[in-house]
Structure formats: structure tokens, C-alpha cells
Backbone as JSON Lines, residues from 0, in Angstrom:
{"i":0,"aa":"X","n":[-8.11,22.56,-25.09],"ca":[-8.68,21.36,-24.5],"c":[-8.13,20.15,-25.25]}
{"i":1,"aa":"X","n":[-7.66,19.23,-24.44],"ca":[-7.18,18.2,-25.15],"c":[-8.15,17.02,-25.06]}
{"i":2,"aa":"X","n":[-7.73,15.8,-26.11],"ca":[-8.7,14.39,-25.79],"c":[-8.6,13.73,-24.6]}
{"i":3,"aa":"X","n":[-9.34,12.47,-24.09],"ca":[-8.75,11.68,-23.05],"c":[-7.37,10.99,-24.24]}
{"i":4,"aa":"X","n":[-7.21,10.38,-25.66],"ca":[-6.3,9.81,-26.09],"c":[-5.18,10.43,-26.2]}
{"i":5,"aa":"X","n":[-5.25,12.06,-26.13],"ca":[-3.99,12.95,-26.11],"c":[-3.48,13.16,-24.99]}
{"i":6,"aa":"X","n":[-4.42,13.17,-23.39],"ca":[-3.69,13.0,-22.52],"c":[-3.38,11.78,-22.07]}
{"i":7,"aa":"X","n":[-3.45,10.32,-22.42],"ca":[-2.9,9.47,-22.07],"c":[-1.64,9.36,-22.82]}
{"i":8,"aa":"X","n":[-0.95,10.03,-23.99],"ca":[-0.29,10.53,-24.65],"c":[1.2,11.24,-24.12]}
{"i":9,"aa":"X","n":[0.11,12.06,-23.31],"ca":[1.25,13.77,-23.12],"c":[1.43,12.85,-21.8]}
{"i":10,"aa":"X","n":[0.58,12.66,-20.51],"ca":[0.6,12.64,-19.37],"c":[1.94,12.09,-18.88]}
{"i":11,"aa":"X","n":[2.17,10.97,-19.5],"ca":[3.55,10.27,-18.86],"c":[4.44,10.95,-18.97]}
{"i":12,"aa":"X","n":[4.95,11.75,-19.83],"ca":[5.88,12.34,-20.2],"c":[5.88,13.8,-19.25]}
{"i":13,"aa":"X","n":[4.68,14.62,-18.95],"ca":[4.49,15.62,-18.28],"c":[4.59,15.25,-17.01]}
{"i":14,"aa":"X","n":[4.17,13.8,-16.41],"ca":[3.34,13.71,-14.72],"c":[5.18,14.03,-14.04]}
{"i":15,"aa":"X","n":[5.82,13.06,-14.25],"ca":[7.2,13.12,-13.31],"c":[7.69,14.21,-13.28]}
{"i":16,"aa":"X","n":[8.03,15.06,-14.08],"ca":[8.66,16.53,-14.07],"c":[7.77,17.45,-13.33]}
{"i":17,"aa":"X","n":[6.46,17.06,-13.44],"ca":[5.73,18.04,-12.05],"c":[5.39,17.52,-11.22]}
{"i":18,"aa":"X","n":[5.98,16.81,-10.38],"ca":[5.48,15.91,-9.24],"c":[7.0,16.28,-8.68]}
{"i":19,"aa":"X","n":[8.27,16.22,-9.22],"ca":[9.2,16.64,-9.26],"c":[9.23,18.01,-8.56]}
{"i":20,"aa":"X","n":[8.72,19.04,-9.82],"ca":[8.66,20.41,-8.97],"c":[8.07,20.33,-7.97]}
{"i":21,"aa":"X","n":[7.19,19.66,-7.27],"ca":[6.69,19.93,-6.34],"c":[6.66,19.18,-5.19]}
{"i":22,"aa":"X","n":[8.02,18.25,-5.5],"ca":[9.03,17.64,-4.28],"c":[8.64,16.07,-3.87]}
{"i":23,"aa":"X","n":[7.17,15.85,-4.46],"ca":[6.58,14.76,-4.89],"c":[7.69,13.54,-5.64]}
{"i":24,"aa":"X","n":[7.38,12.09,-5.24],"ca":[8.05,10.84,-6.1],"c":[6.83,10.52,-7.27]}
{"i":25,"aa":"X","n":[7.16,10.33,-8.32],"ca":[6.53,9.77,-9.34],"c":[6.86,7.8,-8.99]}
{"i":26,"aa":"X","n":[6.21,7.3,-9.04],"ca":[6.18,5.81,-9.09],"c":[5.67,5.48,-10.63]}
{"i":27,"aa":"X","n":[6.45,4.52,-10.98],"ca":[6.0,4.17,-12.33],"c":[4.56,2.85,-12.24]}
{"i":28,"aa":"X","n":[4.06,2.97,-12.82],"ca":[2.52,2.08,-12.53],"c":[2.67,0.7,-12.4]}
{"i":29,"aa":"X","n":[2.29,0.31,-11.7],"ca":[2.54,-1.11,-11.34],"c":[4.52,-1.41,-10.6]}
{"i":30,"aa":"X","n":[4.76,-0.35,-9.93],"ca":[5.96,-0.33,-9.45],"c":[5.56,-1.23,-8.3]}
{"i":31,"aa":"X","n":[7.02,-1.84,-7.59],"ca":[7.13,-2.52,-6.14],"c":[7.06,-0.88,-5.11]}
{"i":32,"aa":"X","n":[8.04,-0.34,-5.44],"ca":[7.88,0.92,-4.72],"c":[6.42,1.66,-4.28]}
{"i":33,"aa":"X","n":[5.67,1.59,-5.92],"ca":[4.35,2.46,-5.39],"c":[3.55,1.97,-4.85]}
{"i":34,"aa":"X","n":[3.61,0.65,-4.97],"ca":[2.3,-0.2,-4.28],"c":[2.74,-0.35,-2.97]}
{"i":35,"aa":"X","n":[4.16,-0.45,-2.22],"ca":[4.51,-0.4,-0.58],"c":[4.0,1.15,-0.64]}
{"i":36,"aa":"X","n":[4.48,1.34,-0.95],"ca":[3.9,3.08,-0.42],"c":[2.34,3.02,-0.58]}
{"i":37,"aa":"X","n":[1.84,2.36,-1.08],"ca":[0.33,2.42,-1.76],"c":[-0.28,1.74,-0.04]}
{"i":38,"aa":"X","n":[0.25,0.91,0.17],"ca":[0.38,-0.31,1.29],"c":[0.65,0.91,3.04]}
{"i":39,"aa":"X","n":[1.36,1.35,2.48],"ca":[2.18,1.77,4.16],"c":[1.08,3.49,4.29]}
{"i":40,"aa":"X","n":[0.72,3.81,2.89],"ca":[-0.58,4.66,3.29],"c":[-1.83,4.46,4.47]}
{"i":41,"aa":"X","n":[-2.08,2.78,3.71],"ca":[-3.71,2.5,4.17],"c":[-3.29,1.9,6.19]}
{"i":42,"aa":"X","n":[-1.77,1.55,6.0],"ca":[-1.35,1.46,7.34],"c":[-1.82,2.37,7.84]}
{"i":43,"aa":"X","n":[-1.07,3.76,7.6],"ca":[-0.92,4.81,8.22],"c":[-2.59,5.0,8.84]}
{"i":44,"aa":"X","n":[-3.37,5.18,7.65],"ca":[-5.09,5.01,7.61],"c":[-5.52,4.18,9.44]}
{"i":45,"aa":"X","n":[-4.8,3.27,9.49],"ca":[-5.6,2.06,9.96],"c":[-4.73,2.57,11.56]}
{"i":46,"aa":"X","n":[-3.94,2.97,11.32],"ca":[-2.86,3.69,12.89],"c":[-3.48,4.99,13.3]}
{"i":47,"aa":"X","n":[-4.11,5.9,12.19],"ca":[-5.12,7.3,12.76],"c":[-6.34,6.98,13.12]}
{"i":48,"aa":"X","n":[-6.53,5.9,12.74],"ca":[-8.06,5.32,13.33],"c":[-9.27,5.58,12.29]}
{"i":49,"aa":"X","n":[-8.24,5.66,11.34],"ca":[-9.27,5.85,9.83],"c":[-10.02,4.68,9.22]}
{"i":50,"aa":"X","n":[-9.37,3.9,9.46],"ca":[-9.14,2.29,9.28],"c":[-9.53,1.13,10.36]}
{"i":51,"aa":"X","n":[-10.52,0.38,10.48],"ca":[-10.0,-0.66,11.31],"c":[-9.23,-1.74,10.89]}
{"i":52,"aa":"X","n":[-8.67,-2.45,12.08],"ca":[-7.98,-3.64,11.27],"c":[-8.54,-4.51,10.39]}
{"i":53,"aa":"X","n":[-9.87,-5.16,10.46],"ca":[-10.17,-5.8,10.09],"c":[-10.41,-5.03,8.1]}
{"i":54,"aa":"X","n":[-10.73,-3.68,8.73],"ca":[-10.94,-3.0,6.79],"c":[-9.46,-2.69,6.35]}
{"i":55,"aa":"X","n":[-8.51,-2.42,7.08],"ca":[-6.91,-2.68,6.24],"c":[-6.68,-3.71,6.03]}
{"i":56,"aa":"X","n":[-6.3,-4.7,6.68],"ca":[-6.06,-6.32,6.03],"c":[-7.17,-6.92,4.54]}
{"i":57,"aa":"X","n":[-8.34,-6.34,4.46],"ca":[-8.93,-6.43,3.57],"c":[-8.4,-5.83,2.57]}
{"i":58,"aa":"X","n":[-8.48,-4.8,2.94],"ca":[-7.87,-3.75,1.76],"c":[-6.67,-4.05,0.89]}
{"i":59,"aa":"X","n":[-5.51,-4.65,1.68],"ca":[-3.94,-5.04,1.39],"c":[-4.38,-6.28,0.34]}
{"i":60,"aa":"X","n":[-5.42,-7.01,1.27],"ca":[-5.49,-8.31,0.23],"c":[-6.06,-8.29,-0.83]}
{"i":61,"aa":"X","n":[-7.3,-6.96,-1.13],"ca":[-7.85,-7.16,-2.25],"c":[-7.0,-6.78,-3.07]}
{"i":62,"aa":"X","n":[-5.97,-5.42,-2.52],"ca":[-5.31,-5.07,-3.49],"c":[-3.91,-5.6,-4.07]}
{"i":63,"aa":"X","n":[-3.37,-6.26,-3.27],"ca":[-2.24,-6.45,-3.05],"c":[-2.13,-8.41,-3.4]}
{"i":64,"aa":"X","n":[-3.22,-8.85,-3.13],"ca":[-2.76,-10.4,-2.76],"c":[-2.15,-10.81,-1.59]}
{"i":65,"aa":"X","n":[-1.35,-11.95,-2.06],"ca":[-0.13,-12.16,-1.48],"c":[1.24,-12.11,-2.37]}
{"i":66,"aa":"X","n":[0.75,-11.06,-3.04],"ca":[2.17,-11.0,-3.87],"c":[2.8,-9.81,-3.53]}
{"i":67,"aa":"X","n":[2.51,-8.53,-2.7],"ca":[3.54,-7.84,-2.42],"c":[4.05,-8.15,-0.67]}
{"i":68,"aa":"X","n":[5.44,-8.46,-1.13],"ca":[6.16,-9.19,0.36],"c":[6.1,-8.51,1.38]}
{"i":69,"aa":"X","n":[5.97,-7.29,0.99],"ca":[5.91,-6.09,2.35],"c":[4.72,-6.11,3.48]}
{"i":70,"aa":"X","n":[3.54,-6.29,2.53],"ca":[2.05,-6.53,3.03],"c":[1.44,-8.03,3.47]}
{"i":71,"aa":"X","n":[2.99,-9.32,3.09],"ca":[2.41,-10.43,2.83],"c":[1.42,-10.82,4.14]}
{"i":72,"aa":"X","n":[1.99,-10.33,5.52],"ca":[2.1,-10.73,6.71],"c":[0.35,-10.58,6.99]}
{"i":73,"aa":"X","n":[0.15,-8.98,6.24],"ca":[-1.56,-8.38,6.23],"c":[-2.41,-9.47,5.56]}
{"i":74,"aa":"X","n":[-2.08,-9.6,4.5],"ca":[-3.04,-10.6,3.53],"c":[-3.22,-11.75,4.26]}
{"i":75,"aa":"X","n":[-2.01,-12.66,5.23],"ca":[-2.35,-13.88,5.56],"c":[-3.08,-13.34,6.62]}
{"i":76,"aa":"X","n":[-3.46,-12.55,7.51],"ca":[-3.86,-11.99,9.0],"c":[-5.24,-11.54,8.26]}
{"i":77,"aa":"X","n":[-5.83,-11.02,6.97],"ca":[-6.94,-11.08,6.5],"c":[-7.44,-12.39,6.36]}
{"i":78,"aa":"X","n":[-6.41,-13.67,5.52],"ca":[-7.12,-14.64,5.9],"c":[-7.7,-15.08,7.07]}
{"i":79,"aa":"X","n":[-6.93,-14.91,8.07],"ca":[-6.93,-15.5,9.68],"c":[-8.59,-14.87,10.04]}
{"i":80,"aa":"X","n":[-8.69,-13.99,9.77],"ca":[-10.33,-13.29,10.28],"c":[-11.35,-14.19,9.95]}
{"i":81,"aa":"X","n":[-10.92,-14.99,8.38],"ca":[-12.31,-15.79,7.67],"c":[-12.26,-16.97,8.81]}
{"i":82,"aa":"X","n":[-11.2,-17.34,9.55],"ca":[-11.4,-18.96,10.21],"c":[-11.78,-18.76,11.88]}
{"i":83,"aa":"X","n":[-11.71,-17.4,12.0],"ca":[-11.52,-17.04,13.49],"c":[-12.38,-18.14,14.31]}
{"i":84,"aa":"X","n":[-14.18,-18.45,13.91],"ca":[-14.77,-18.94,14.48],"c":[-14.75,-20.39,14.67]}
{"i":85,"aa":"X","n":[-13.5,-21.12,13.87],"ca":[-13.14,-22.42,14.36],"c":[-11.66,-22.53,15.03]}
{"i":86,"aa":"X","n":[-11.19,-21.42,15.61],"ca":[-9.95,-21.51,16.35],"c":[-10.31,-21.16,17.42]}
{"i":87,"aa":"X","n":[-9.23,-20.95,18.69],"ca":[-9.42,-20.63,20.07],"c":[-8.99,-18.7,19.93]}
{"i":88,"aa":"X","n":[-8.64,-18.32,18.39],"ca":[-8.17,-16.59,18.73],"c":[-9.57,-16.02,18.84]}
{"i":89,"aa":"X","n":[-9.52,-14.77,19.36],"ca":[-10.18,-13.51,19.48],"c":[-10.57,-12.86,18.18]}
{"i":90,"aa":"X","n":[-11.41,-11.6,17.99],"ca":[-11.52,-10.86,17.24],"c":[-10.15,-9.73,17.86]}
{"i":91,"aa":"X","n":[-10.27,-9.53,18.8],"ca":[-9.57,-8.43,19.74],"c":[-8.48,-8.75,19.74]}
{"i":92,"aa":"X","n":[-7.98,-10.26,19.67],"ca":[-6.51,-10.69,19.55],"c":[-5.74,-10.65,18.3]}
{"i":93,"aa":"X","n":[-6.99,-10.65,17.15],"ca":[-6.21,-10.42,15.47],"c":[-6.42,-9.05,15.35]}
{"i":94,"aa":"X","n":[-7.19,-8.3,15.81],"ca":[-6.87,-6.72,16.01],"c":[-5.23,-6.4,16.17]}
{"i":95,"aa":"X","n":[-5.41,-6.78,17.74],"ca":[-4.27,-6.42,18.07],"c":[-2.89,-6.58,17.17]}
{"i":96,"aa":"X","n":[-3.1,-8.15,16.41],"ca":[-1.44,-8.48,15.67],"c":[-1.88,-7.82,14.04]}
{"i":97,"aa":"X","n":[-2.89,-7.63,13.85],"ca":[-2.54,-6.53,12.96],"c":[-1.71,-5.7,13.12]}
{"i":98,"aa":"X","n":[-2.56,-4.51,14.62],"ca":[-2.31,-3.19,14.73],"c":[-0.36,-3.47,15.01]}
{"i":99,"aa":"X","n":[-0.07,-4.53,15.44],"ca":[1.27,-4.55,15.8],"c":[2.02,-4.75,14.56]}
{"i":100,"aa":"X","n":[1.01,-5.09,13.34],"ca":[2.35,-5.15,12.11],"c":[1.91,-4.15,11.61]}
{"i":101,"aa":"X","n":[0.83,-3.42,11.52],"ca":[0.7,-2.02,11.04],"c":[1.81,-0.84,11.49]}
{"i":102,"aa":"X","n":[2.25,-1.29,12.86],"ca":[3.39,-0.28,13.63],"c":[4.02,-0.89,13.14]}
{"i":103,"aa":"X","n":[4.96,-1.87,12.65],"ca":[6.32,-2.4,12.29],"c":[6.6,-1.74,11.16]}
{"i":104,"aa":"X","n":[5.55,-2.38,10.12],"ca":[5.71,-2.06,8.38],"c":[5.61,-0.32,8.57]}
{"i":105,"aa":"X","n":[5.2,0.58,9.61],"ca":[5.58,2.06,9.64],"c":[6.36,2.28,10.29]}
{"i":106,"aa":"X","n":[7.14,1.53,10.84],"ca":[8.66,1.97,11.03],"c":[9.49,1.14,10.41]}
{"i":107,"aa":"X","n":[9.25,0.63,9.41],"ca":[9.81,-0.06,8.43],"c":[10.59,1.41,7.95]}
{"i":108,"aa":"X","n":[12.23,0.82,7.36],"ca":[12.44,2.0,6.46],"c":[11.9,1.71,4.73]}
{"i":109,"aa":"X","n":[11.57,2.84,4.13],"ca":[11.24,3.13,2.83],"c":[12.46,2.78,2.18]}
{"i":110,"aa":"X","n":[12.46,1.79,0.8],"ca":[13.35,1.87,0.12],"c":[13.0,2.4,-1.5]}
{"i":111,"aa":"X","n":[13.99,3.31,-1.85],"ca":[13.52,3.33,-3.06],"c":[14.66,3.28,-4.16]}
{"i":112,"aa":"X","n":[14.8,1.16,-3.85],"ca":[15.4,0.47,-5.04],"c":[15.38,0.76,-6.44]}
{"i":113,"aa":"X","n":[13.8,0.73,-6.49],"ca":[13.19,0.61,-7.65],"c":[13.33,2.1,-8.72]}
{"i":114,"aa":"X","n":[13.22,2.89,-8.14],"ca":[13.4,4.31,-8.74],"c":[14.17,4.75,-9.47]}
{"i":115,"aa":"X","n":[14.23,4.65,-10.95],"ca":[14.95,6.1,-11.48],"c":[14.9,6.67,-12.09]}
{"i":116,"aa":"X","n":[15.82,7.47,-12.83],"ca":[15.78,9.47,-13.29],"c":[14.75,8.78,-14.69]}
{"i":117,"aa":"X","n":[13.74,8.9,-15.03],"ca":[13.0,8.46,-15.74],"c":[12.89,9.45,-16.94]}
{"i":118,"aa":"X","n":[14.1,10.52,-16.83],"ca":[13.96,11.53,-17.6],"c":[15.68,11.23,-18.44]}
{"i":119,"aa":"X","n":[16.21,10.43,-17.48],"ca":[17.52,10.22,-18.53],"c":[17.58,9.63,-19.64]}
């Protein structure tokens, strides 16, 4: 049995080589990579109907801000919900341009710039 201070220790060094075997990407913490992927998950969420729009755009913004560029489009379309009731849009109409950048950013291709052999 090890400590929590011995596995914050071992873990980094162990997590990528078995995430590896098992065909899995390791993202390094606070990566651009893991957080779009972190991002194009809660999409995916919000496209199975796991999600509504209005709880993904939340989600992107609490987590995300407006600092990851991939999601920026979500975070400002979360703002857009707080003003809805002094504009002429819909609830049903910011649904919709969510759900339409939720389909884009998932057929977005994946890049993985950021990635490497973290073992070299």
C-alpha cells in the first residue's frame, strides 16, 4: 500500500505507459489538447441528449472560460442565454445555434499538436 504523497510521486511516471498499453492518449494536465478533448466530450454529451444546450454552454464556460479557442464560440452562446430576455432571440433559437456548433466542433478534426513521446 502506498501514501497519497508516494502516488503523486510514482503516478506521472506510471499513468502514460499504461494508458499507452491500453491504446489510450495520456494528455499532460492543463494541456490545449486535453481540455478540447475535455470540451468535444461534453459536446458529444449534449449531441446524445445527455446534455442540454443550455447545461453544455455552461459547462464549457465554467470550465473553460473564454480562453480555450475551440469552445470560444460555446462560452460567448452561454453568455447570450443571460441577455435572452432583452433581445428579440428565442430560447429554441440559442438551442438550436448551440446544437449547430456542437455538430461543427464534432466534426471538427482532432489535432494532436500538442503531444509528445513523454517518455523520451
Amino acid at each position: 500500500m502506498h501514501t497519497r504523497a508516494e502516488a503523486d510521486y510514482n503516478v506521472p511516471d506510471l499513468l502514460p505507459p499504461a494508458l499507452d498499453e491500453l491504446g489510450l492518449i495520456f494528455y499532460p494536465v492543463g494541456s490545449v489538447a486535453g481540455q478540447e478533448t475535455a470540451a468535444r466530450a461534453l459536446v458529444a454529451r449534449m449531441l446524445a441528449g445527455e446534455l442540454t444546450p443550455r447545461e453544455l454552454v455552461f459547462r464549457i464556460h465554467q470550465r473553460f472560460g473564454h480562453e480555450l479557442p475551440l469552445a470560444e464560440r460555446l462560452a460567448n452562446l452561454n453568455d447570450e442565454y443571460d441577455i435572452l430576455e432583452y433581445g428579440d432571440r428565442t430560447v429554441d433559437q440559442e438551442d438550436a445555434e448551440v446544437t449547430a456548433e456542437g455538430r461543427r466542433l464534432a466534426a471538427h478534426p482532432t489535432v494532436f499538436a500538442e503531444l509528445t513521446d513523454s517518455r523520451s
